[in-house]
Residue, then its C-alpha position, 0 to 999 in steps of 0.5 A: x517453525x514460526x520464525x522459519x514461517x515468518x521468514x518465508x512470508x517476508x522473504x516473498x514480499x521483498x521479491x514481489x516488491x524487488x519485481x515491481x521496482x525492477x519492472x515498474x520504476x515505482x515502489x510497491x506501495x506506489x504501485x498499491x496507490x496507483x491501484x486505488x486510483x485506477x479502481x476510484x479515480x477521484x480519490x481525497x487523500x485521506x481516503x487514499x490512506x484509510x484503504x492503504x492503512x497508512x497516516x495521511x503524510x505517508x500517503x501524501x509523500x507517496x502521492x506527491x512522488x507519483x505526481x512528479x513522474x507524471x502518473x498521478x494528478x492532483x486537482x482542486x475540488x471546484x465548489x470547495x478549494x480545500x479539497x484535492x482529488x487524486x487521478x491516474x494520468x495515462x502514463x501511470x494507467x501504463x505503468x500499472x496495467x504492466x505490473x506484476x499482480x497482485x498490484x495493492x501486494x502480496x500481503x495484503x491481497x493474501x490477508x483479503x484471502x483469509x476468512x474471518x476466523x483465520x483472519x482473527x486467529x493470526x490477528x490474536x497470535x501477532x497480537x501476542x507477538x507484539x506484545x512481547x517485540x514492540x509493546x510500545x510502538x503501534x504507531x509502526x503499523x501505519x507505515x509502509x515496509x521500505x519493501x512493500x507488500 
């Protein structure tokens, strides 16, 4: 029942990412970017990957391929030229008020769903999971799916 469980979840997440790419022309964890700059505009890049729970690279690979279909735009703080602040331009602000909700994805809007103690029972269970599948790979969990939820 678990696995068939489990196949039922991934399977709806790559139908929900699969829609956005055929919909929007940008990935699902794009999209997940671009919904954290229409919500924050102004956005640093490592608080960009503090929401998403990604490593800043990752959110910079995404950022910088938003930036170069003119959806994001980058700017260099005034007082302090070290510091880049992420906008959505008005091409990006289209593409997402056309895109298929829930726009940050189906896993993650589905976990902000669950109370705590169902949040922390299901946290304990893929602990365990883990545990036994990859023991040593954590660092895997700070990537993206190639689908995204």
């Amino acid at each position: 029942m678990a696995l068939q469980n489990m196949r039922v979840v991934m399977r709806a997440a790559q139908r929900h990412s699969a829609q956005i790419e055929k919909q929007c022309g940008v990935s699902g964890a794009q999209l997940w970017v671009m919904q954290e700059l229409l919500e924050r505009p102004g956005l640093r890049m490592g608080e960009l990957a503090g929401k998403m729970s990604i490593h800043q690279t990752t959110a910079s690979n995404l950022v910088e391929a938003l930036v170069k279909k003119s959806y994001v735009r980058k700017a260099r703080d005034q007082p302090d030229q070290r510091v880049v602040t992420l906008t959505l331009t008005a091409e990006g602000q289209a593409v997402i008020a056309g895109a298929p909700q829930p726009a940050r994805g189906l896993l993650p809007s589905a976990l902000a769903q669950l109370d705590a103690a169902s949040l922390a029972h299901l946290n304990q269970g893929l602990s365990a999971l883990l545990a036994v599948v990859a023991p040593d790979d954590r660092q895997a969990g700070m990537q993206p799916f190639p689908f995204t939820m």
